[in-house]
N, CA, C and O of each residue as an XYZ file, in Angstrom:
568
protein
N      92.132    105.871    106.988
C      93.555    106.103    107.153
C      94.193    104.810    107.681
O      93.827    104.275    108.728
N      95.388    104.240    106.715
C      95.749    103.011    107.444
C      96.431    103.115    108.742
O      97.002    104.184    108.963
N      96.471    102.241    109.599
C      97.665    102.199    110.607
C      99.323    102.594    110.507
O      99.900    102.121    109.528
N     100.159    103.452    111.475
C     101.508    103.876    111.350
C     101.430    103.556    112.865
O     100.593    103.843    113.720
N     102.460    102.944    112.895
C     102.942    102.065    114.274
C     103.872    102.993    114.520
O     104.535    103.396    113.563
N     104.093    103.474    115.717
C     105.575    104.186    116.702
C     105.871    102.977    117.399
O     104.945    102.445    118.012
N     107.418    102.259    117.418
C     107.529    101.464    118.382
C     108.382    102.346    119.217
O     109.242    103.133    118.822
N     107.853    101.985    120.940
C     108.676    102.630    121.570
C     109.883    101.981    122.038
O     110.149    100.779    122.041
N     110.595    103.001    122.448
C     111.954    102.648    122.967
C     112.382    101.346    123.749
O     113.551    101.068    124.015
N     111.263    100.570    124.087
C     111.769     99.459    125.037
C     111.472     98.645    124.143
O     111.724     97.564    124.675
N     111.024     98.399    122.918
C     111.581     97.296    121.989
C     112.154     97.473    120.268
O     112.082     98.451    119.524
N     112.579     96.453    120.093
C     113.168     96.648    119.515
C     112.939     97.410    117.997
O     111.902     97.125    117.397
N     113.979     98.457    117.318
C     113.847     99.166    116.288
C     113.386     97.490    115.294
O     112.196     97.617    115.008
N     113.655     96.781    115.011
C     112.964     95.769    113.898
C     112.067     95.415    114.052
O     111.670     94.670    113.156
N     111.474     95.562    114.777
C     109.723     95.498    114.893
C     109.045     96.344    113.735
O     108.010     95.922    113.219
N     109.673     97.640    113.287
C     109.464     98.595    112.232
C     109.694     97.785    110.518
O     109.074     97.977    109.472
N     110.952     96.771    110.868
C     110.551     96.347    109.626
C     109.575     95.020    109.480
O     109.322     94.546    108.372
N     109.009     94.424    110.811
C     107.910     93.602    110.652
C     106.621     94.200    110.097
O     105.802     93.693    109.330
N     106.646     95.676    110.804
C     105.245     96.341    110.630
C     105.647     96.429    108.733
O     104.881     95.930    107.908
N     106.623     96.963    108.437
C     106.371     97.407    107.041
C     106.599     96.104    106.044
O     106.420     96.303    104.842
N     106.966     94.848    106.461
C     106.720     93.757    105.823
C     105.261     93.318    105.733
O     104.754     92.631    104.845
N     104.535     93.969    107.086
C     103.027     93.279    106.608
C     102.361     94.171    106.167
O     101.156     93.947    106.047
N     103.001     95.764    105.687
C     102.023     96.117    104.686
C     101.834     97.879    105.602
O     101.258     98.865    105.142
N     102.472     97.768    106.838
C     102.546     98.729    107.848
C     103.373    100.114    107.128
O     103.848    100.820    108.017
N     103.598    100.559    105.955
C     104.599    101.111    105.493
C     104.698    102.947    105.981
O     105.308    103.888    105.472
N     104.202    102.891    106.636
C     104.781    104.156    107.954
C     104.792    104.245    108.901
O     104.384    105.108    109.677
N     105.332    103.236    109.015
C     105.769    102.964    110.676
C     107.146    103.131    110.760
O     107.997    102.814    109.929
N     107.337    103.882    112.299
C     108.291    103.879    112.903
C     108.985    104.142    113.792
O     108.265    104.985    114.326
N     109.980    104.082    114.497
C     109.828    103.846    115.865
C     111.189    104.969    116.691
O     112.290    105.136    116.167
N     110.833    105.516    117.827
C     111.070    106.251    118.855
C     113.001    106.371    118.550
O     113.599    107.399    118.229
N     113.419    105.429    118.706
C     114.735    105.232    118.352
C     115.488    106.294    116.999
O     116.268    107.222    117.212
N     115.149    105.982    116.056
C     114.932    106.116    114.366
C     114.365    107.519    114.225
O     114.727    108.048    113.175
N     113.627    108.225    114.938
C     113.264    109.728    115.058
C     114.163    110.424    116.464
O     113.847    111.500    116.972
N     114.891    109.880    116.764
C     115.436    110.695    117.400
C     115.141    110.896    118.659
O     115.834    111.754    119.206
N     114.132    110.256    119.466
C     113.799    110.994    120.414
C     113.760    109.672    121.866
O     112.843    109.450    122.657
N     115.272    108.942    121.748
C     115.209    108.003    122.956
C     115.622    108.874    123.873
O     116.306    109.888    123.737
N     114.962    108.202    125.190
C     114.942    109.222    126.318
C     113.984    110.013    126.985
O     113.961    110.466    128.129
N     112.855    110.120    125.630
C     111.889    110.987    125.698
C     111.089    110.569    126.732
O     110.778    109.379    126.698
N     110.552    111.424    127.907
C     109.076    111.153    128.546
C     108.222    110.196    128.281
O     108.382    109.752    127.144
N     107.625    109.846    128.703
C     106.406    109.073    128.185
C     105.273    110.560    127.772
O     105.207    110.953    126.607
N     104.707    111.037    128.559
C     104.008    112.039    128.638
C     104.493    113.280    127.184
O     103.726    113.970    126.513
N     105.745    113.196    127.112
C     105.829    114.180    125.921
C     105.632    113.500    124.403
O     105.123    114.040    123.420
N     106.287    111.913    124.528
C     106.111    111.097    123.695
C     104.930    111.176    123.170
O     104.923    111.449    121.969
N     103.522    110.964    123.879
C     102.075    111.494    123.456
C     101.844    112.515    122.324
O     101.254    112.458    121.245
N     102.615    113.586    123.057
C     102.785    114.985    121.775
C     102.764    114.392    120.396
O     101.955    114.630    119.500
N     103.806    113.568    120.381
C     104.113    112.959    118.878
C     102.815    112.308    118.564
O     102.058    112.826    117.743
N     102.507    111.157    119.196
C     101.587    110.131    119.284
C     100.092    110.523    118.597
O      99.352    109.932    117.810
N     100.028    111.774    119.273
C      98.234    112.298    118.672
C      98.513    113.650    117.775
O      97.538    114.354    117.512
N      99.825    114.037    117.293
C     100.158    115.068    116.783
C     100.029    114.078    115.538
O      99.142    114.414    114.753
N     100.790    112.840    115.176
C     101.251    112.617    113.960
C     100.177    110.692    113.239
O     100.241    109.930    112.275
N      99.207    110.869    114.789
C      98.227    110.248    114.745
C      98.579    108.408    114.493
O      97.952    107.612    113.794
N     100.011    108.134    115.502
C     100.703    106.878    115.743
C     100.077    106.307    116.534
O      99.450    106.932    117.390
N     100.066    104.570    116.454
C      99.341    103.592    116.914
C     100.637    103.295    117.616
O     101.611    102.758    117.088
N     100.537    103.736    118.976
C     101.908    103.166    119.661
C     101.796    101.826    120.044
O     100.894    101.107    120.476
N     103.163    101.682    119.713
C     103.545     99.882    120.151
C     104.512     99.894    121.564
O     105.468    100.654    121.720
N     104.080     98.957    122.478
C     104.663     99.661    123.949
C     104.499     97.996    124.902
O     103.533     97.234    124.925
N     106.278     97.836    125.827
C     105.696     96.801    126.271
C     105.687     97.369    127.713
O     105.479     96.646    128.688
N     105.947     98.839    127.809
C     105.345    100.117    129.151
C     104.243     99.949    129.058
O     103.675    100.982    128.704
N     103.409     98.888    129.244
C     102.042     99.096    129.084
C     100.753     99.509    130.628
O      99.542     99.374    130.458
N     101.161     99.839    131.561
C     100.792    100.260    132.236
C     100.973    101.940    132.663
O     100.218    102.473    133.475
N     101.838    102.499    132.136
C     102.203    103.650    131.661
C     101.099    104.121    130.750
O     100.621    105.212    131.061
N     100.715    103.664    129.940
C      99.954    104.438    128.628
C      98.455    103.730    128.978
O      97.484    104.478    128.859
N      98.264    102.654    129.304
C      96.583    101.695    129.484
C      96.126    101.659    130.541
O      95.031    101.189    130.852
N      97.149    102.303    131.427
C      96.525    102.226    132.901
C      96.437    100.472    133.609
O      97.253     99.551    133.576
N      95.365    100.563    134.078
C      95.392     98.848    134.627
C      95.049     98.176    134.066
O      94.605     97.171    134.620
N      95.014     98.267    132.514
C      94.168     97.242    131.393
C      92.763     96.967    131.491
O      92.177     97.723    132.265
N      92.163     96.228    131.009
C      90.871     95.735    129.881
C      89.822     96.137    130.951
O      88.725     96.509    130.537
N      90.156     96.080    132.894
C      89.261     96.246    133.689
C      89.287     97.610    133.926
O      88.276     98.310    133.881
N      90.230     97.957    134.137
C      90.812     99.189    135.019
C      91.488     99.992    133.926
O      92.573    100.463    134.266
N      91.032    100.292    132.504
C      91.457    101.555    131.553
C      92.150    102.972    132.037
O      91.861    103.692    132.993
N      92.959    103.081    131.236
C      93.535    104.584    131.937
C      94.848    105.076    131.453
O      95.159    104.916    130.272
N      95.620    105.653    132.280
C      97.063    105.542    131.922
C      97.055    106.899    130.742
O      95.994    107.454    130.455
N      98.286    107.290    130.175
C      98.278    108.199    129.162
C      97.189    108.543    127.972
O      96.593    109.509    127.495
N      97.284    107.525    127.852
C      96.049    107.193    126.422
C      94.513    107.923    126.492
O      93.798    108.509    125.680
N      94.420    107.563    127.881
C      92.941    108.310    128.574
C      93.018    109.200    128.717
O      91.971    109.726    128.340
N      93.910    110.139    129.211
C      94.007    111.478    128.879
C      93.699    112.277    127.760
O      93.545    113.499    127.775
N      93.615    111.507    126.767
C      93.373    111.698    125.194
C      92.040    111.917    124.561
O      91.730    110.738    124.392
N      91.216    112.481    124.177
C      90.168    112.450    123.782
C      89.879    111.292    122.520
O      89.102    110.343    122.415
N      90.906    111.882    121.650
C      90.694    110.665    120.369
C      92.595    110.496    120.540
O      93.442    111.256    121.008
N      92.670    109.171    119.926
C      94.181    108.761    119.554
C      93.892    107.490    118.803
O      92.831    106.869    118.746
N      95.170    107.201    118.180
C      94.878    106.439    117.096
C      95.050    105.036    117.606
O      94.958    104.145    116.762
N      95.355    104.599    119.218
C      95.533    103.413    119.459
C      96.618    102.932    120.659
O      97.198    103.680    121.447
N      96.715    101.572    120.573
C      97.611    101.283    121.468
C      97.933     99.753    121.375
O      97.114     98.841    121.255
N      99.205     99.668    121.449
C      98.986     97.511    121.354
C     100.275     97.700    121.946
O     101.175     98.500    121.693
N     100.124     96.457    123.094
C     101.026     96.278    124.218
C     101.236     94.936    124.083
O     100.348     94.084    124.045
N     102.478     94.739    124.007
C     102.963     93.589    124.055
C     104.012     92.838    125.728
O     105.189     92.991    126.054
N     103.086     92.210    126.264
C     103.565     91.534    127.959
C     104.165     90.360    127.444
O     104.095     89.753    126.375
N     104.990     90.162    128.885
C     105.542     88.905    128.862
C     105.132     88.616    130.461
O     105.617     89.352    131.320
N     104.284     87.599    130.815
C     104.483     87.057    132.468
C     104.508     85.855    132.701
O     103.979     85.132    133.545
N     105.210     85.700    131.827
C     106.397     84.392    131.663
C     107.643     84.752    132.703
O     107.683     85.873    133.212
N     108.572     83.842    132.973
C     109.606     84.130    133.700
C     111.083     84.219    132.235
O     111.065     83.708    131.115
N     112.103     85.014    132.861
C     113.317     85.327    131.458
C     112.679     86.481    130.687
O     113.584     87.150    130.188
N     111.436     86.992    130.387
C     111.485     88.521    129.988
C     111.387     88.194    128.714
O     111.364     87.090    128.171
N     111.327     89.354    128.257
C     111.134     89.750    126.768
C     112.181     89.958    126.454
O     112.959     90.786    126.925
N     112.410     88.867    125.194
C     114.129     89.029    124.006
C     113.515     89.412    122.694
O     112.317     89.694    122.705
N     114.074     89.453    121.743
C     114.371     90.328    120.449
C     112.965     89.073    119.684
O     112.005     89.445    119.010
N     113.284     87.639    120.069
C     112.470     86.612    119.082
C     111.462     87.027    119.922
O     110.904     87.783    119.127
N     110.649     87.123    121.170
C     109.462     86.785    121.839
C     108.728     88.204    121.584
O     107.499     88.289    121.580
N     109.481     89.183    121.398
C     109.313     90.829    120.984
C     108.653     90.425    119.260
O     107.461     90.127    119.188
N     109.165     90.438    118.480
C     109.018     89.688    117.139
C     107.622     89.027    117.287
O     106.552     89.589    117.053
N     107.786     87.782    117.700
C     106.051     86.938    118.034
C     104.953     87.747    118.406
O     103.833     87.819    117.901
N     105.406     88.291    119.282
C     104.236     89.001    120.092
C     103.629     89.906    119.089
O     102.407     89.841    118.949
N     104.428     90.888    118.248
C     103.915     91.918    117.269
C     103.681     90.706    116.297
O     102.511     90.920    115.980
N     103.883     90.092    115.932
C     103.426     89.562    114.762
C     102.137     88.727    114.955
O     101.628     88.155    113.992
N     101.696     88.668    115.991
C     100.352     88.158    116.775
C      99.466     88.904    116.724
O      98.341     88.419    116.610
N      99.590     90.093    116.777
C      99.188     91.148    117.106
C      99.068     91.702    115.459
O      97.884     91.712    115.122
N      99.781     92.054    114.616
C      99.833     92.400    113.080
C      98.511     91.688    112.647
O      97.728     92.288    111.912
N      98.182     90.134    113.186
C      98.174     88.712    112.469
C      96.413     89.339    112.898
O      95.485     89.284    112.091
N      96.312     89.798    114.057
C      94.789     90.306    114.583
C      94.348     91.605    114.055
O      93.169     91.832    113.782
N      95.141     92.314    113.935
C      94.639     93.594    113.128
C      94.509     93.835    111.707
O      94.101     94.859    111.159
N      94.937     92.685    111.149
C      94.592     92.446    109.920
C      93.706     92.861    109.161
O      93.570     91.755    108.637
N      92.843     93.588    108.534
C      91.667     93.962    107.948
C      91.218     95.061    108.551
O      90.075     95.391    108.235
N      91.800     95.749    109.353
C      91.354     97.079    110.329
C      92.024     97.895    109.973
O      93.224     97.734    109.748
N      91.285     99.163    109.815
C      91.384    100.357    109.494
C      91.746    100.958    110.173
O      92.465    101.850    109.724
N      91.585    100.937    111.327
C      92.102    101.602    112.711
C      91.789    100.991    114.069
O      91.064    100.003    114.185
N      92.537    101.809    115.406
C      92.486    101.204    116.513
C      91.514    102.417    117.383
O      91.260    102.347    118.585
N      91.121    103.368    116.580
C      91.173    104.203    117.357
C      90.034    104.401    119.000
O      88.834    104.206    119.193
N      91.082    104.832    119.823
C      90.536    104.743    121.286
C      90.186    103.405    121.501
O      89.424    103.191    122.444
N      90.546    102.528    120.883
C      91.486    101.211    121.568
C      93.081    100.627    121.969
O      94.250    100.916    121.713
N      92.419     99.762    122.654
C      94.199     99.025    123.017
C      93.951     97.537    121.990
O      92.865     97.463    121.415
N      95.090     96.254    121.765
C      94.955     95.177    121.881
C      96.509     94.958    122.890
O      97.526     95.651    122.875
N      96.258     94.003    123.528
C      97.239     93.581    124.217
C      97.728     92.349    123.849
O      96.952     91.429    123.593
N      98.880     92.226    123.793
C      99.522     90.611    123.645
C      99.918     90.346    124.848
O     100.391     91.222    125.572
N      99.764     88.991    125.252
C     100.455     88.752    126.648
C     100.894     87.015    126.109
O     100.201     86.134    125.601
N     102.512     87.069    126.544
C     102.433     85.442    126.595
C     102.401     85.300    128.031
O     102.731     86.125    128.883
N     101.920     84.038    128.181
C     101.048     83.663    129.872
C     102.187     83.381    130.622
O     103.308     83.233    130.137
N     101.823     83.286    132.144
C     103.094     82.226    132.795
C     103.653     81.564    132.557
O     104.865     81.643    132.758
N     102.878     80.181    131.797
C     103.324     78.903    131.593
C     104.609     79.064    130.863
O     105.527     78.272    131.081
N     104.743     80.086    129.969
C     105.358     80.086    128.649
C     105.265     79.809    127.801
O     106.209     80.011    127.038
N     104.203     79.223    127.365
C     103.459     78.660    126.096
C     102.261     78.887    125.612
O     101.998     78.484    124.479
N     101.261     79.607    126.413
C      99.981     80.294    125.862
C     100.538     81.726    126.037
O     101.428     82.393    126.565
N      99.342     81.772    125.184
C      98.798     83.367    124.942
C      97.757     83.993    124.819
O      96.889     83.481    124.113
N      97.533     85.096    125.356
C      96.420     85.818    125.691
C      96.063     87.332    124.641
O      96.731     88.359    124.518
N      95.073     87.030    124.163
C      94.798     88.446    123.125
C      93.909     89.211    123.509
O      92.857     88.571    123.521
N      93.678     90.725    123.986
C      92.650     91.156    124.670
C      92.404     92.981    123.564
O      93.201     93.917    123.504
N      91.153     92.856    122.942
C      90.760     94.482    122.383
C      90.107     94.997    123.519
O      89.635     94.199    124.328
N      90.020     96.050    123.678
C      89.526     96.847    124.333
C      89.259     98.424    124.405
O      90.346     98.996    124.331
N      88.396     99.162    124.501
C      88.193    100.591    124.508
C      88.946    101.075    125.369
O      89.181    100.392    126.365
N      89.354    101.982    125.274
C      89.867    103.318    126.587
C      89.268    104.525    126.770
O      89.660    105.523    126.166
N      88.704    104.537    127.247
C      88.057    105.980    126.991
C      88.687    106.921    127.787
O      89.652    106.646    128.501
N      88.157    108.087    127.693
C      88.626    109.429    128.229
C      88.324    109.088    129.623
O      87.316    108.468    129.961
N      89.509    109.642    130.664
C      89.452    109.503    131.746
C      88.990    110.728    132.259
O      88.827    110.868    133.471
């Protein structure tokens, strides 16, 4: 089953047409279905109901403490189809272009994969502002 990306609400709805420019063609995101506002926790419902690879830069919300410290929504989950978090700990935050890079970094790594399932990948651009950090990882059931 190929990948269908949900982007959530904290970035941007065109991330949906990056995913379906690289081939992502059911993807789509939180905004666009109707459901900004939603929980995180109910958001899930959707997530393992309709078997979405959420895209999230809430990433401590859904991964828990990351690659060491797994957890967060996702773990609650027995099986789910995934997770890719896109950070910024850079200083100035995440804008519409660094949102863009980051998924397309991330597209650029999942390339040839069939699925994520009961994984994360994380994008992080670093402090400096000029590296970047790519991390896969399992989550398992908490």
């Amino acid at each position: 089953m190929p990948i269908k990306f949900l982007i959530d609400e904290c970035l941007s709805p065109m991330l949906v047409d990056d995913a379906h420019a690289a081939g992502f063609t059911e993807s789509t995101c939180v905004r666009n279905r109707g459901l900004a506002g939603t929980k995180d926790w109910q958001l899930m419902t959707l997530v393992i109901a309709e078997d979405f690879t959420l895209v999230t830069n809430n990433s401590k919300d859904f991964r828990g403490g990351g690659p060491r410290e797994p957890g967060g929504l996702h773990a609650s989950q027995s099986i789910h189809a995934g997770l890719v978090c896109l950070n910024c700990d850079a200083p100035g935050g995440m804008d519409l272009d660094l949102q863009r890079l980051l998924f397309q970094v991330a597209l650029d790594q999942l390339e040839g994969r069939d699925d994520l399932i009961n994984q994360a990948i994380e994008v992080t651009l670093e402090e400096d502002g000029a590296s970047m950090r790519v991390v896969f990882y399992d989550i398992p059931l908490g």
